[in-house]
DRENPA-3360 file (N, C-alpha, C; in nm, 2 decimals, always signed):
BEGIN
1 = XXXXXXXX = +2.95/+20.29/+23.91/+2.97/+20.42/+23.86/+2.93/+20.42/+23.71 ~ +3.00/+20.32/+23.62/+2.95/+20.29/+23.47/+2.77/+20.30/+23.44 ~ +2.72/+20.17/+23.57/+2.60/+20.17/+23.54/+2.50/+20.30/+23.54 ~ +2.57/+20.43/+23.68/+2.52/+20.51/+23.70/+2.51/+20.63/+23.55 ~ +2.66/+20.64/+23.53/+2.61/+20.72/+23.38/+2.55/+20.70/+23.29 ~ +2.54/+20.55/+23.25/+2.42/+20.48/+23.15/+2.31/+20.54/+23.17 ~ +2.24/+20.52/+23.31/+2.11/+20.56/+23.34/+2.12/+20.70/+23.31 ~ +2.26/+20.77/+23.32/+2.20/+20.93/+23.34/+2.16/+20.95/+23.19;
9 = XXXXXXXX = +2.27/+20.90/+23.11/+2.26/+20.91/+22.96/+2.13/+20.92/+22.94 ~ +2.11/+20.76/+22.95/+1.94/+20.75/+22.89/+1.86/+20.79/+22.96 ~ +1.84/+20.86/+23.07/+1.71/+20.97/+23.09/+1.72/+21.06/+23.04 ~ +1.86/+21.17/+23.00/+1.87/+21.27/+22.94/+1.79/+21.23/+22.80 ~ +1.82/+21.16/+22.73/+1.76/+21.12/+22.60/+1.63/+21.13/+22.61 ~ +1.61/+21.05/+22.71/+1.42/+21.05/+22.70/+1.41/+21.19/+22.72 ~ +1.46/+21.29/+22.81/+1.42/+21.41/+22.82/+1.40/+21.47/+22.75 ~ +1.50/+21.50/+22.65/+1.50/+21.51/+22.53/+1.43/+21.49/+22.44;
17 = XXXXXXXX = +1.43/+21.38/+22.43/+1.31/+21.34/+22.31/+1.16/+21.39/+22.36 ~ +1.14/+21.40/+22.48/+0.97/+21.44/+22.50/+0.95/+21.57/+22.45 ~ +1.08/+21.64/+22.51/+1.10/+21.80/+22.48/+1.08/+21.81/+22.33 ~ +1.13/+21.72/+22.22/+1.12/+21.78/+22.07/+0.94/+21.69/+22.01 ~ +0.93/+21.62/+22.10/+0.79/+21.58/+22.07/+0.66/+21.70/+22.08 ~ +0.67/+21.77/+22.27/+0.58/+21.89/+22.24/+0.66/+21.97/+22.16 ~ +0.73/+21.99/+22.10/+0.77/+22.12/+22.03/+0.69/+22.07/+21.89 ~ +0.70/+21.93/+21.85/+0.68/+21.87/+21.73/+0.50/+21.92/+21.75;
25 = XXXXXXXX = +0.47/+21.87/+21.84/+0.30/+21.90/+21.88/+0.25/+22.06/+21.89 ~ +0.36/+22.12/+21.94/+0.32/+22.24/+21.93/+0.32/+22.34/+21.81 ~ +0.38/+22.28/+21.68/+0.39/+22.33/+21.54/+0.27/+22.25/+21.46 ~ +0.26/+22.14/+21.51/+0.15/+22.05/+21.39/+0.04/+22.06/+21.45 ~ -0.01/+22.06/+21.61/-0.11/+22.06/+21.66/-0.26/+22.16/+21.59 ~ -0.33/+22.15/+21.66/-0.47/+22.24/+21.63/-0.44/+22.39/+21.64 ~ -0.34/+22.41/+21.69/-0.33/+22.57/+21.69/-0.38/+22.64/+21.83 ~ -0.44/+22.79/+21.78/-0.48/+22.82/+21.89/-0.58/+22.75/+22.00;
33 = XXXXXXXX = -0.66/+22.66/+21.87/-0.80/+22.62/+21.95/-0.77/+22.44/+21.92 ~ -0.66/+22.46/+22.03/-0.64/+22.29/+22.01/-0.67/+22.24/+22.15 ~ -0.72/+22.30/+22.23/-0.77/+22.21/+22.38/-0.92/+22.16/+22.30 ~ -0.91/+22.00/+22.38/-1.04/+22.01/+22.40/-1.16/+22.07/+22.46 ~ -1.25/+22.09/+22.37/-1.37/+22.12/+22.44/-1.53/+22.08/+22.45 ~ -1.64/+22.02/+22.37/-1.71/+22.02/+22.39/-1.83/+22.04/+22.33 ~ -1.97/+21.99/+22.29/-2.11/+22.07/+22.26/-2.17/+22.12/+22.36 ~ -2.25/+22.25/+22.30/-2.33/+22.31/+22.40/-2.42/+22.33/+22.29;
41 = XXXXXXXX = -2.58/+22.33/+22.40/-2.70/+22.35/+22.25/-2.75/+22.46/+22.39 ~ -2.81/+22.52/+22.32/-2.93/+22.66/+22.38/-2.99/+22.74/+22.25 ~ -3.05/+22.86/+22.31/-3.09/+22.95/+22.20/-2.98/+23.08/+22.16 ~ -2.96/+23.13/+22.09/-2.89/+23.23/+22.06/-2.98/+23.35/+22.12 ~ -2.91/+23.40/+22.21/-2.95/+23.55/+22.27/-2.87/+23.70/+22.19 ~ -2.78/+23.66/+22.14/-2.74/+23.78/+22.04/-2.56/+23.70/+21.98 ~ -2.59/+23.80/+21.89/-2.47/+23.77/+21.82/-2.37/+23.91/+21.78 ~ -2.27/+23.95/+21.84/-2.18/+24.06/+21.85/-2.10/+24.05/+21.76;
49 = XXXXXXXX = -2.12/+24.17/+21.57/-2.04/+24.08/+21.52/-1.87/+24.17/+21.53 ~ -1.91/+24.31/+21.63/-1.75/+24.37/+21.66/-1.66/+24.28/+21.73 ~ -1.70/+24.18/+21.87/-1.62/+24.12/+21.93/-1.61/+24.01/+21.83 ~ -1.64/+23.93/+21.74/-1.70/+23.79/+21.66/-1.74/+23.72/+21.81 ~ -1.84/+23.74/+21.87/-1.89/+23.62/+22.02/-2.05/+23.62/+21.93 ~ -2.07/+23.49/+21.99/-2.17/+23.45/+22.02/-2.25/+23.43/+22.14 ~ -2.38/+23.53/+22.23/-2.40/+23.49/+22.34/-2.51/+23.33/+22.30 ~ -2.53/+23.25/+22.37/-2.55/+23.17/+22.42/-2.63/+23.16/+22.51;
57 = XXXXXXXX = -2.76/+23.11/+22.54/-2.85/+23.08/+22.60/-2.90/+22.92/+22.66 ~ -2.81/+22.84/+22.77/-2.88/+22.70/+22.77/-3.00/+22.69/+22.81 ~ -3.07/+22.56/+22.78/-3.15/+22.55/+22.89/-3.14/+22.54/+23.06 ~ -3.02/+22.56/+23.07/-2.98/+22.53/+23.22/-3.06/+22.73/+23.29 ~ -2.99/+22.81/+23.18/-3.05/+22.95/+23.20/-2.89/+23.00/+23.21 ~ -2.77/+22.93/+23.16/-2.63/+23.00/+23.17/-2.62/+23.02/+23.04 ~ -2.54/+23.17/+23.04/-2.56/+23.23/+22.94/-2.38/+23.16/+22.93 ~ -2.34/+23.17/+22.81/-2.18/+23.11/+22.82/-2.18/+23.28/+22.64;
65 = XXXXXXXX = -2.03/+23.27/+22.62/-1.99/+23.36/+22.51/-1.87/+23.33/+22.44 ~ -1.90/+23.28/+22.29/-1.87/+23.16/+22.24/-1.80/+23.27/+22.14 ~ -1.63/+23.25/+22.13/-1.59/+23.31/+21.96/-1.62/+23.25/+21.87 ~ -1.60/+23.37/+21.77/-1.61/+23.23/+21.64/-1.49/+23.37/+21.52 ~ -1.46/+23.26/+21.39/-1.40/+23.34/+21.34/-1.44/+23.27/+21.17 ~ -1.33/+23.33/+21.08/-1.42/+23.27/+20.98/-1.41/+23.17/+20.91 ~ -1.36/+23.05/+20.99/-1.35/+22.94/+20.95/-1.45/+22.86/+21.05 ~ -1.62/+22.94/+21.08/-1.67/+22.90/+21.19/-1.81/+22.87/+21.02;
73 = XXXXXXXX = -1.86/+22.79/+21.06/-1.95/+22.73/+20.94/-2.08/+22.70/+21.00 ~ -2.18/+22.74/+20.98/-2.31/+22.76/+21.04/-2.38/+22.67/+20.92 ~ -2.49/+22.53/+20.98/-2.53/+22.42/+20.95/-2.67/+22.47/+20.94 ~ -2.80/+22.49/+20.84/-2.89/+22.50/+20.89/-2.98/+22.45/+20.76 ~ -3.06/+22.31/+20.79/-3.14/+22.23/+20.68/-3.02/+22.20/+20.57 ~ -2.92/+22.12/+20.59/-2.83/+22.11/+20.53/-2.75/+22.20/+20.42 ~ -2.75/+22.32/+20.42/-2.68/+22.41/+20.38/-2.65/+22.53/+20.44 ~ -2.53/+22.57/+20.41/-2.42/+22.61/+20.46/-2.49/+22.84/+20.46;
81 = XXXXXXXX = -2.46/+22.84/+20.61/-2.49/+22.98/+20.60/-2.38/+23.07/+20.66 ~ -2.41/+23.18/+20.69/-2.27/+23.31/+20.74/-2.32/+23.30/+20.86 ~ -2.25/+23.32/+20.97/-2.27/+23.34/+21.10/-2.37/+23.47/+21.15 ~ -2.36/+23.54/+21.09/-2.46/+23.66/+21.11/-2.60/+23.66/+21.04 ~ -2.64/+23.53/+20.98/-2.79/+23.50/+20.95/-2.82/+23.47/+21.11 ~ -2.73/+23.37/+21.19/-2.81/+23.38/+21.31/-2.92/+23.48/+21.39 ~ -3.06/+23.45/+21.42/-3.10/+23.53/+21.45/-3.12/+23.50/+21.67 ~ -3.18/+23.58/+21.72/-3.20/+23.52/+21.86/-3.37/+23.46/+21.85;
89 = XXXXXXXX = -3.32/+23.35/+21.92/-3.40/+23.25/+21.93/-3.39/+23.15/+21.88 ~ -3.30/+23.16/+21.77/-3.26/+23.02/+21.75/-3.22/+22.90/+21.79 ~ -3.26/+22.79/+21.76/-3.20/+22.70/+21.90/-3.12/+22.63/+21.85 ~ -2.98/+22.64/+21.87/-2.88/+22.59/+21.81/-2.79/+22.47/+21.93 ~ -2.71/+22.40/+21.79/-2.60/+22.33/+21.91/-2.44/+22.38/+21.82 ~ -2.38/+22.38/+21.89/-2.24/+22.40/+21.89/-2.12/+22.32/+21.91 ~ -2.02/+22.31/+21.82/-1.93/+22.26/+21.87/-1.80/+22.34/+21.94 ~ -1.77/+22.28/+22.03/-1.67/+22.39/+22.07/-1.54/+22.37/+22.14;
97 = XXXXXXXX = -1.45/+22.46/+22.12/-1.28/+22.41/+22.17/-1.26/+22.55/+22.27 ~ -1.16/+22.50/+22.38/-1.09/+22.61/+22.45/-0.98/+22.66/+22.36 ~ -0.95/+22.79/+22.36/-0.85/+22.89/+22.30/-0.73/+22.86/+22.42 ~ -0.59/+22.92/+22.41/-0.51/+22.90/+22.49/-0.50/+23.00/+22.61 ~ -0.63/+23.08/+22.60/-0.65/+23.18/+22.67/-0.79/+23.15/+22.80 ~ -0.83/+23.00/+22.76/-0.94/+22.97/+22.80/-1.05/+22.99/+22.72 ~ -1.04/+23.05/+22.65/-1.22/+23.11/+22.57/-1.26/+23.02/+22.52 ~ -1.40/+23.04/+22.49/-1.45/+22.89/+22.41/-1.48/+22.93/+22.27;
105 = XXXXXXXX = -1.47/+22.87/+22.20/-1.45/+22.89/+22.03/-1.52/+22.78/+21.96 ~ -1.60/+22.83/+21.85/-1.68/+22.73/+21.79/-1.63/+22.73/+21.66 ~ -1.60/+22.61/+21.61/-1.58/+22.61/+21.45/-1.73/+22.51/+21.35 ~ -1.80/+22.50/+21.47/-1.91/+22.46/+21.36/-2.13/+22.50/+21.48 ~ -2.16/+22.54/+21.36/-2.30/+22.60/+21.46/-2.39/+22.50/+21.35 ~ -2.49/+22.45/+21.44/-2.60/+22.36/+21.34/-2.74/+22.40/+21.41 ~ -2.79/+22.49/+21.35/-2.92/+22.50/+21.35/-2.97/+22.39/+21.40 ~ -3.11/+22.37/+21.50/-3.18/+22.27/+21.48/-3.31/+22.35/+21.47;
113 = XXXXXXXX = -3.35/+22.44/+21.55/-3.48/+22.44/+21.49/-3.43/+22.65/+21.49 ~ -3.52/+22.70/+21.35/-3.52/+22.84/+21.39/-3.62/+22.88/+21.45 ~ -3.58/+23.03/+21.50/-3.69/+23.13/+21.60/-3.83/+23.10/+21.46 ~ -3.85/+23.15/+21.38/-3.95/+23.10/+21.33/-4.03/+22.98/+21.30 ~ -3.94/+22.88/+21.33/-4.05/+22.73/+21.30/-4.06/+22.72/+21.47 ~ -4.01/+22.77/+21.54/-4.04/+22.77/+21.73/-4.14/+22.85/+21.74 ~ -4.24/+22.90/+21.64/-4.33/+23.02/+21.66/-4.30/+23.17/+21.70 ~ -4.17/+23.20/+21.65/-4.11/+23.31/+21.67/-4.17/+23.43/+21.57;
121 = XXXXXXXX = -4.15/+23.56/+21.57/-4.20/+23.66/+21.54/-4.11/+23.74/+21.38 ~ -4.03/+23.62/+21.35/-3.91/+23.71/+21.30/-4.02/+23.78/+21.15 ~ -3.96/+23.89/+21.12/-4.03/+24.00/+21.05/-4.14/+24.10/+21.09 ~ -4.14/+24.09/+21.23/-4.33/+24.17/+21.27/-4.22/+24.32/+21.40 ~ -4.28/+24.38/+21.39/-4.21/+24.52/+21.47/-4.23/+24.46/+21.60 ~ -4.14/+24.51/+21.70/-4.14/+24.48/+21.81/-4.28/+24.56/+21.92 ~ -4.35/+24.65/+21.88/-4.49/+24.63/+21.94/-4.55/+24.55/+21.95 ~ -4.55/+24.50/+21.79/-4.64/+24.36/+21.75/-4.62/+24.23/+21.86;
129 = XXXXXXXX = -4.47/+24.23/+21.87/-4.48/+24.06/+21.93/-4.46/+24.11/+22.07 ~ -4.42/+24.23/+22.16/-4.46/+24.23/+22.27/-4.58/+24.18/+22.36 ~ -4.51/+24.10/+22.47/-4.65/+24.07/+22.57/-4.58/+24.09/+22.75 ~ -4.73/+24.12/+22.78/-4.71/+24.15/+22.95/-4.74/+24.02/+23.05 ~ -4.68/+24.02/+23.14/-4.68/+23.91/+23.21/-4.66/+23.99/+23.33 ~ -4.73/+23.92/+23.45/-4.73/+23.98/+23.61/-4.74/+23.89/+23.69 ~ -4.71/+23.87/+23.78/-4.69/+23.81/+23.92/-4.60/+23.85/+24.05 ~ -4.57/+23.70/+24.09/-4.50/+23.74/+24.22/-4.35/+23.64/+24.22;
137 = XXXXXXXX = -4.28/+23.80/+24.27/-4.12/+23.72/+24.22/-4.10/+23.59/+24.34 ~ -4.02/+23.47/+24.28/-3.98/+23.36/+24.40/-3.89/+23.36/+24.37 ~ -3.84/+23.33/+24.33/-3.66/+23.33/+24.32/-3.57/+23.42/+24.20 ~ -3.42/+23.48/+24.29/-3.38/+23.57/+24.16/-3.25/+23.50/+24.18 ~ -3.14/+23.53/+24.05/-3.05/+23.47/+24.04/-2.95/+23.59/+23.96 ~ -2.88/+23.68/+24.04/-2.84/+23.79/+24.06/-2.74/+23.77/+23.93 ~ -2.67/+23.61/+23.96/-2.52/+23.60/+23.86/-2.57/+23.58/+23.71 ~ -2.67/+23.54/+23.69/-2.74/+23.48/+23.57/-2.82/+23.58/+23.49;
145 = XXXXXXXX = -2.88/+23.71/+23.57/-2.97/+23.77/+23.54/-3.09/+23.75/+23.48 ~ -3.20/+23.65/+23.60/-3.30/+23.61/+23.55/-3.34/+23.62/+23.72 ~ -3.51/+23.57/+23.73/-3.59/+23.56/+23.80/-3.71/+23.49/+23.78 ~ -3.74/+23.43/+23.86/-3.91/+23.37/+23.89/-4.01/+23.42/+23.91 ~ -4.10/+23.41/+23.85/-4.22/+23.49/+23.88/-4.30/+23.34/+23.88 ~ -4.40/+23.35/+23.96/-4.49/+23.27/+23.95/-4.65/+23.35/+23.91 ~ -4.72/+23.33/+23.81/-4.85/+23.43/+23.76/-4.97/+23.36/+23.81 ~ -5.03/+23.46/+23.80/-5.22/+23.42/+23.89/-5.26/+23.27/+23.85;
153 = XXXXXXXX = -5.21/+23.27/+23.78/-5.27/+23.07/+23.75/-5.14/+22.95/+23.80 ~ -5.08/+23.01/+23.86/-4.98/+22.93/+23.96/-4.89/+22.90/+23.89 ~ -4.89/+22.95/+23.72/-4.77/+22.88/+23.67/-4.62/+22.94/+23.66 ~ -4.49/+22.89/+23.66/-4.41/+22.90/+23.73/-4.31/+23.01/+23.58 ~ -4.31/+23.07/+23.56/-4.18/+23.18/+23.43/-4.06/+23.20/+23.43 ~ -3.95/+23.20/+23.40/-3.85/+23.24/+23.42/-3.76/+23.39/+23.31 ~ -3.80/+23.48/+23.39/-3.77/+23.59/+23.31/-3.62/+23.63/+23.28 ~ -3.60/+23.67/+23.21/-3.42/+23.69/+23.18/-3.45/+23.86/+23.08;
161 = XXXXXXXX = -3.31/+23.91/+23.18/-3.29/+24.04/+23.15/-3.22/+24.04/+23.01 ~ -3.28/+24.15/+22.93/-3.21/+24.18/+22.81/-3.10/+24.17/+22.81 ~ -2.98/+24.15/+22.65/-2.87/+24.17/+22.69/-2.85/+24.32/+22.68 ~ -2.76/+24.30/+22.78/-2.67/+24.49/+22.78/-2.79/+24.53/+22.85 ~ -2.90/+24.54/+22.92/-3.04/+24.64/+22.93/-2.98/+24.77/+23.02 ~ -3.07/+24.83/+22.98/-3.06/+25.02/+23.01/-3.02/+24.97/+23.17 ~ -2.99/+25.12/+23.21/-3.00/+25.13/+23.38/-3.08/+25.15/+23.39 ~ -3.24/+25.17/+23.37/-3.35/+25.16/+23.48/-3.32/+25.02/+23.48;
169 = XXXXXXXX = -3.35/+24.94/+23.42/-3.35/+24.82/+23.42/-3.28/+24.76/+23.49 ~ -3.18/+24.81/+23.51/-3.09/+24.69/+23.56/-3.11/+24.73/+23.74 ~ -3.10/+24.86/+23.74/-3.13/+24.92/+23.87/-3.26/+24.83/+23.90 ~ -3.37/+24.88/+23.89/-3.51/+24.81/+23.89/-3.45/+24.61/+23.99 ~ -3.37/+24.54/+23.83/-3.42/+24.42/+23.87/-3.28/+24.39/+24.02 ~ -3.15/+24.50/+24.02/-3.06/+24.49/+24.17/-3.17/+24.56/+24.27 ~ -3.29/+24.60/+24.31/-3.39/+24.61/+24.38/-3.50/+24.48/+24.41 ~ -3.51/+24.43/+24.30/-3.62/+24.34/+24.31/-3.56/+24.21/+24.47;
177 = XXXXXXXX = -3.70/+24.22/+24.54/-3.69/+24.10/+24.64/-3.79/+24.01/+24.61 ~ -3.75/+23.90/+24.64/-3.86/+23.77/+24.67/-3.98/+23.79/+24.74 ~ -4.09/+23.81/+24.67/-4.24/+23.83/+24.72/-4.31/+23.99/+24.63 ~ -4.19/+24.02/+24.61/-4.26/+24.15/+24.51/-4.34/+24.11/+24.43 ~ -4.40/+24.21/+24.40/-4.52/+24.15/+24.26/-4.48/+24.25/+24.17 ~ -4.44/+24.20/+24.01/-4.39/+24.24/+23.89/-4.47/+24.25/+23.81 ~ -4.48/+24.33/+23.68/-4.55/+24.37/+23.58/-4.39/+24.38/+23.48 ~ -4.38/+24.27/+23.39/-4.28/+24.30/+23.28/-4.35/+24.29/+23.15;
185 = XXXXXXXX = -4.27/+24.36/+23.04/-4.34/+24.38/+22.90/-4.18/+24.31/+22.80 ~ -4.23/+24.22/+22.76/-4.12/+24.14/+22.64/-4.17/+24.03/+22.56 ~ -4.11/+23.90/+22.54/-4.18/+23.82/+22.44/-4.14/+23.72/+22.49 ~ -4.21/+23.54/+22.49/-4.19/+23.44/+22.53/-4.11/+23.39/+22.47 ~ -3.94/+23.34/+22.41/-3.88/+23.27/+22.40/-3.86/+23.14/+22.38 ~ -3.94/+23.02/+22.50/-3.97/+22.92/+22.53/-4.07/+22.91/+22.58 ~ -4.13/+22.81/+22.62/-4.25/+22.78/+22.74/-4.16/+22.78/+22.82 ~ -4.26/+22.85/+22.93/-4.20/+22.89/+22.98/-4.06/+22.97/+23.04;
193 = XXXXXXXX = -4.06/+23.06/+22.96/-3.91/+23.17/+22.94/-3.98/+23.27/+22.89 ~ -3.92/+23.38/+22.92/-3.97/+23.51/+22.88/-3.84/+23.62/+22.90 ~ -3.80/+23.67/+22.82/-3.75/+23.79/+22.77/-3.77/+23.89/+22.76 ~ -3.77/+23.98/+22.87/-3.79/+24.14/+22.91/-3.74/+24.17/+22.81 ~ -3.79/+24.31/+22.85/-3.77/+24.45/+22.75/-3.74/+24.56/+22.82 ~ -3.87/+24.54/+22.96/-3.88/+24.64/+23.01/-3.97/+24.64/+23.12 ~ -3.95/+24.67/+23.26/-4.03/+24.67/+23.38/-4.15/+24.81/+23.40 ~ -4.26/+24.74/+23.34/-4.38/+24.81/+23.39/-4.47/+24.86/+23.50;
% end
């Protein structure tokens, strides 16, 4: 019976003590954004600065939507810029933590290369850097909002819908089947990637 309350003792103790350790961890810790999380690199498809999100463009073609707030520090040729110089097309990497809410949150953005040293258009009207591309759709990817076109010289595109795009648009590409033949007007992003505007 002696030996029995000993034991009870000292597990209460330990119980105890774990209990004021997470409390100890949950005042000193990281805070909101103390889960681990992660790098992701893609291009920047827009930057929302009412929600503070970053969308996110990988090469995988998943778009992910990254917070940031303003202890979020943007890296680019070694000095230090504002989050809202980001432009789209930039091809950035990120570091990033889960919020306690799940969200992903970045407290540091590092340029690697900008939309203009990638051959990008930045400063020219959007007439200017529009182009048309046509083929025949092979694969769509409804959750992602992109599609395959493959064009008269057999090479293979992957087109991705604007963000937010109008309702024709979006009507248009919840119509599109596999074998239709497309006419889009937007601008090349990647080799191979292309960025609608608008179904011609």
């Amino acid at each position: 019976m002696a030996l029995g309350r000993y034991l009870a003792g000292f597990f209460l103790v330990v119980v105890l003590g774990l209990a004021g350790c997470h409390e100890l961890g949950h005042v000193d810790g990281l805070g909101d954004y103390g889960s681990v999380g992660g790098d992701l690199a893609g291009e920047i498809a827009h930057v929302d600065s009412r929600a503070r999100e970053i969308e996110l463009r990988a090469d995988s073609g998943r778009t992910s939507r990254v917070k940031y707030d303003n202890r979020t520090r943007v890296i680019y040729q070694q000095r230090e810029h504002a989050v809202a110089d980001l432009e789209p097309g930039d091809y950035v990497a990120m570091r990033t933590q889960q919020d306690r809410d799940g969200r992903l949150y970045t407290d540091l953005v590092t340029v690697r290369d900008s939309v203009q040293e990638r051959g990008g258009y930045g400063g020219t009207s959007s007439a200017d850097r529009f182009e048309t591309i046509e083929g025949r759709v092979q694969h769509i990817d409804a959750r992602r909002g992109t599609f395959e076109i493959r064009n008269r010289r057999n090479r293979a595109v992957v087109v991705l819908l604007p963000y937010d795009p109008p309702r024709p648009v979006s009507d248009r590409f919840n119509r599109l089947r596999e074998g239709d033949s497309v006419r889009v007007e937007g601008r090349f992003i990647s080799e191979g990637r292309f960025e609608m505007e608008n179904f011609l």
